[in-house]
OpenMM code with the backbone's topology and positions (N, CA, C; nanometers):
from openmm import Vec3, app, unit

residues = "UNK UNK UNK UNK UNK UNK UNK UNK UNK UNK UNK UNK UNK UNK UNK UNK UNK UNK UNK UNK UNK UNK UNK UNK UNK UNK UNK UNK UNK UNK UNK UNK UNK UNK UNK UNK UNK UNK UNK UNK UNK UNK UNK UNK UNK UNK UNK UNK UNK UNK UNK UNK UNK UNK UNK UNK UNK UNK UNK UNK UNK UNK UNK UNK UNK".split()
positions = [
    Vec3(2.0544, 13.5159, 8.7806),
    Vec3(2.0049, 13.3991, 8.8498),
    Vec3(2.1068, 13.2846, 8.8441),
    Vec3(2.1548, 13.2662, 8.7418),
    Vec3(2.2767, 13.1509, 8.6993),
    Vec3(2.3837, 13.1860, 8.8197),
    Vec3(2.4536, 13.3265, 8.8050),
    Vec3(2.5453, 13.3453, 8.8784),
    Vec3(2.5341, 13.3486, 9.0387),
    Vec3(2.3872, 13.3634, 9.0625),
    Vec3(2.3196, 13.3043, 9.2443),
    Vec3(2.3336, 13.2153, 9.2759),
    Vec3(2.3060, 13.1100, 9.2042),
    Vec3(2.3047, 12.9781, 9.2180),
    Vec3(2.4271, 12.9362, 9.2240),
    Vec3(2.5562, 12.9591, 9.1323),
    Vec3(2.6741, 12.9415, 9.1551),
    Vec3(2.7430, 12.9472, 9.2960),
    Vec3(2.7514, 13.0804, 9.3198),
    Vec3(2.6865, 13.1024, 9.4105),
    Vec3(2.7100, 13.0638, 9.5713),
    Vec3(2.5811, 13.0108, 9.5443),
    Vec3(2.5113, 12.9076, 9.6838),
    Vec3(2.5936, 12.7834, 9.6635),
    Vec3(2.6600, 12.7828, 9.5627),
    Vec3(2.7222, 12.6524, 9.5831),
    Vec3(2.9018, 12.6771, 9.5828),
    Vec3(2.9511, 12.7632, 9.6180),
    Vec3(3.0850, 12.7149, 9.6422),
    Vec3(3.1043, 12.6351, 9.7282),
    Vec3(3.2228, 12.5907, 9.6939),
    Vec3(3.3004, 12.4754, 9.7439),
    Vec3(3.2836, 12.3647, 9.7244),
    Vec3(3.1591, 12.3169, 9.6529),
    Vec3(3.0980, 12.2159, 9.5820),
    Vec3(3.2025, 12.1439, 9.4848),
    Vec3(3.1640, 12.0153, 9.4819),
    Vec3(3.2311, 11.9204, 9.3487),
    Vec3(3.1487, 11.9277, 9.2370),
    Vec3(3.2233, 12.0185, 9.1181),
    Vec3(3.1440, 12.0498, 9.0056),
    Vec3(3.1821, 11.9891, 8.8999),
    Vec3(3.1036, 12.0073, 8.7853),
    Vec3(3.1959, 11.9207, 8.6362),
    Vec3(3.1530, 12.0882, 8.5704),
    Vec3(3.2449, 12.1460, 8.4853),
    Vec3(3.1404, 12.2513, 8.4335),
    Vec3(3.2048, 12.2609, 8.2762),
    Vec3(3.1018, 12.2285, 8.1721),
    Vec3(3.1098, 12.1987, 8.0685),
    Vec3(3.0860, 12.3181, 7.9161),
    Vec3(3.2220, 12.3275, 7.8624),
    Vec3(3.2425, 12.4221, 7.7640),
    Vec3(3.2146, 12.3506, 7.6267),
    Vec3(3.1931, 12.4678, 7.4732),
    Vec3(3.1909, 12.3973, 7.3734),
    Vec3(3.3617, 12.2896, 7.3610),
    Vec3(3.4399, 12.3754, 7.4238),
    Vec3(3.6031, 12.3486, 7.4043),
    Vec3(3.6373, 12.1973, 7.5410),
    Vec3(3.6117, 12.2358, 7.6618),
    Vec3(3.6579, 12.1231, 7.7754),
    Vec3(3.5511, 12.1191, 7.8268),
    Vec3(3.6006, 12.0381, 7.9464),
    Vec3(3.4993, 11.9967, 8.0591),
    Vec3(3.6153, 11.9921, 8.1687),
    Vec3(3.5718, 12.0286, 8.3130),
    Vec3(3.6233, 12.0770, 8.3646),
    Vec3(3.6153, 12.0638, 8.5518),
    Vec3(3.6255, 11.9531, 8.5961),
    Vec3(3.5812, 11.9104, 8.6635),
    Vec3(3.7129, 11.9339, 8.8200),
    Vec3(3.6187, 11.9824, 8.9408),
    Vec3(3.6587, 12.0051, 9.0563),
    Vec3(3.5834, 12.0584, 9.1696),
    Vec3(3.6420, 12.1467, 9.2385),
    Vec3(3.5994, 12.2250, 9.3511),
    Vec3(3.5632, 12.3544, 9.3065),
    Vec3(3.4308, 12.4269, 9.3000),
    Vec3(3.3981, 12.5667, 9.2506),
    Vec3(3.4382, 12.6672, 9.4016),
    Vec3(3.5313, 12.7051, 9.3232),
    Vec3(3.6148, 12.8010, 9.4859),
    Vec3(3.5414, 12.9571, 9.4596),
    Vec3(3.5275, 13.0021, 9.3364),
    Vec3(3.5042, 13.1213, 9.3133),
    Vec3(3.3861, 13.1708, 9.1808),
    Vec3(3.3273, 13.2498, 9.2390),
    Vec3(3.2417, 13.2879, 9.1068),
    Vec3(3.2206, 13.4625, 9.1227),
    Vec3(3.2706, 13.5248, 9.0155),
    Vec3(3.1932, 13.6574, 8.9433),
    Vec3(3.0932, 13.6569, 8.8773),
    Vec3(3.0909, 13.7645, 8.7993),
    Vec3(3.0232, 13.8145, 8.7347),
    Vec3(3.0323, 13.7831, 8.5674),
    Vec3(3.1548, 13.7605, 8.5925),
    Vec3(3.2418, 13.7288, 8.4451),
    Vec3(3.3103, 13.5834, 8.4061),
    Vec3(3.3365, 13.5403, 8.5463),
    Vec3(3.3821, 13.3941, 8.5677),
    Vec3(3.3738, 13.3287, 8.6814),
    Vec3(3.4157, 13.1832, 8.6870),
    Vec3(3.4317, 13.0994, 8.7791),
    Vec3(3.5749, 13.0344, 8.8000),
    Vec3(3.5646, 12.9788, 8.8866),
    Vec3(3.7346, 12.9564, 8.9085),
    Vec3(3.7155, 12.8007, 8.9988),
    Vec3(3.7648, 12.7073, 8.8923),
    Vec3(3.7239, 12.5414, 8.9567),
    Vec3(3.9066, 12.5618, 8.9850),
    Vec3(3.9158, 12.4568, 9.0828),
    Vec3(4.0185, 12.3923, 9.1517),
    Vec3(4.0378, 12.2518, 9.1205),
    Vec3(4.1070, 12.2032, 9.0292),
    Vec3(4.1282, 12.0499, 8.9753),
    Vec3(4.2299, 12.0104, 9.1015),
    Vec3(4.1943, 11.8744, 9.0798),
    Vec3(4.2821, 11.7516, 9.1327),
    Vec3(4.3942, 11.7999, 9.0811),
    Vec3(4.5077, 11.7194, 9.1927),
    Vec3(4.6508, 11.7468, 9.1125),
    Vec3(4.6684, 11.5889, 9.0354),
    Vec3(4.7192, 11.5785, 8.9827),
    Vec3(4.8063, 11.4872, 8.8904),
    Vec3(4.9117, 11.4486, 8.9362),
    Vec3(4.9149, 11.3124, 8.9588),
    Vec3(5.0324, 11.2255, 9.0200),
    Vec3(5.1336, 11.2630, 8.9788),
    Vec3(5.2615, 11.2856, 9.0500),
    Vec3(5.3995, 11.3549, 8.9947),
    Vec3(5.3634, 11.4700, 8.9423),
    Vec3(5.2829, 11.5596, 8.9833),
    Vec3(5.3243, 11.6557, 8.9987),
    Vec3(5.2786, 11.7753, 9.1098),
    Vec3(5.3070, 11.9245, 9.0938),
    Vec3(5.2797, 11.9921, 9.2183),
    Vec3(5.1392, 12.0123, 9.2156),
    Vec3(5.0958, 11.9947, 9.3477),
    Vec3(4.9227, 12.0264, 9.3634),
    Vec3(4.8244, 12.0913, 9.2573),
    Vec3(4.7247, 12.1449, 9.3398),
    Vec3(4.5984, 12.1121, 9.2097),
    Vec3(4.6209, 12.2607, 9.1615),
    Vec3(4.5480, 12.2923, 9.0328),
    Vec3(4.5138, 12.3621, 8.9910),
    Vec3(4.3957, 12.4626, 8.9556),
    Vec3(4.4151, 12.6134, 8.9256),
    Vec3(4.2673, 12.7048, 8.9776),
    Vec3(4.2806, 12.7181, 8.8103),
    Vec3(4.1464, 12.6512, 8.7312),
    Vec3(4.1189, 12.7122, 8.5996),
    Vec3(4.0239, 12.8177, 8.6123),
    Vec3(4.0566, 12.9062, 8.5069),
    Vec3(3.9193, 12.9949, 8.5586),
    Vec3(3.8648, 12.9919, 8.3989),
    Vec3(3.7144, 12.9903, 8.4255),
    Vec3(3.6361, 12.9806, 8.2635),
    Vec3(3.5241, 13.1021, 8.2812),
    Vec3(3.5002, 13.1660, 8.1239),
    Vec3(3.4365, 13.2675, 8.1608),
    Vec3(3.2825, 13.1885, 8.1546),
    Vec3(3.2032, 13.2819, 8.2079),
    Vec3(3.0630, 13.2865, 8.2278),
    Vec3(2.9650, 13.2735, 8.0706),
    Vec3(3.0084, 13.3319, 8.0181),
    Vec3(2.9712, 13.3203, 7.8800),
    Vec3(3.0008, 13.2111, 7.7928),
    Vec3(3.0954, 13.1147, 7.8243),
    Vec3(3.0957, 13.0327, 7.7730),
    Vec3(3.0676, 12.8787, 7.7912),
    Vec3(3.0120, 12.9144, 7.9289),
    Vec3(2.9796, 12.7658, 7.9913),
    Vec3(2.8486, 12.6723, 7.9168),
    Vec3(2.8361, 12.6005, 7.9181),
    Vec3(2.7195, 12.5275, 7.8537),
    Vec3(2.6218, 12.5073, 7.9109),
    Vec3(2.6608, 12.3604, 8.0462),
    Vec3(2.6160, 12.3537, 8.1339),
    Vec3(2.7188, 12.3352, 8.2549),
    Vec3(2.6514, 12.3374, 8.3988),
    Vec3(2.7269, 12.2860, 8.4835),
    Vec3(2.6145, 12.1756, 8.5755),
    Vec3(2.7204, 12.1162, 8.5864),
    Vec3(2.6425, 11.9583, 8.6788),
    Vec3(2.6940, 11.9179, 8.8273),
    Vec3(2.6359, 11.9440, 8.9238),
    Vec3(2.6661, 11.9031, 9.0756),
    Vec3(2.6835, 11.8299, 9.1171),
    Vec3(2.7803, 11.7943, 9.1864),
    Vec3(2.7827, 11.5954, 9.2181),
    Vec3(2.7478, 11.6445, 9.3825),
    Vec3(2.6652, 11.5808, 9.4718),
    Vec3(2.6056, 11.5851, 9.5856),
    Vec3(2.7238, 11.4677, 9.6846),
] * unit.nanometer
topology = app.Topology()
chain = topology.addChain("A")
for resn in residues:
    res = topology.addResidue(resn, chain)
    for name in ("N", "CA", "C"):
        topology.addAtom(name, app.Element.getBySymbol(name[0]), res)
């Protein structure tokens, strides 16, 4: 059910929150096993970045509308 909902929401602006980071962007991709946010790039330097965090370790995730 978690991973449906994910889901239904790609491409969304997400924050998605570990015991370790938080992790905030564009949810481009979701498995079974993980998700894959797309961060902002950082001034001076090359474009954004695809973190990918596993499924098991997420805490929560929060939707910005």
């Amino acid at each position: 059910m978690f991973i449906d909902e994910l889901n239904q929401r790609l491409n969304s602006q997400v924050q998605v929150v570990t015991p370790n980071q938080v992790v905030a962007g564009i949810l481009v991709e979701v498995s079974t096993a993980s998700v894959k946010i797309r961060t902002s790039a950082y001034p001076g330097y090359n474009g954004a970045e695809d973190v990918m965090i596993r499924i098991d370790t997420i805490a929560y995730v929060r939707f910005f509308l």
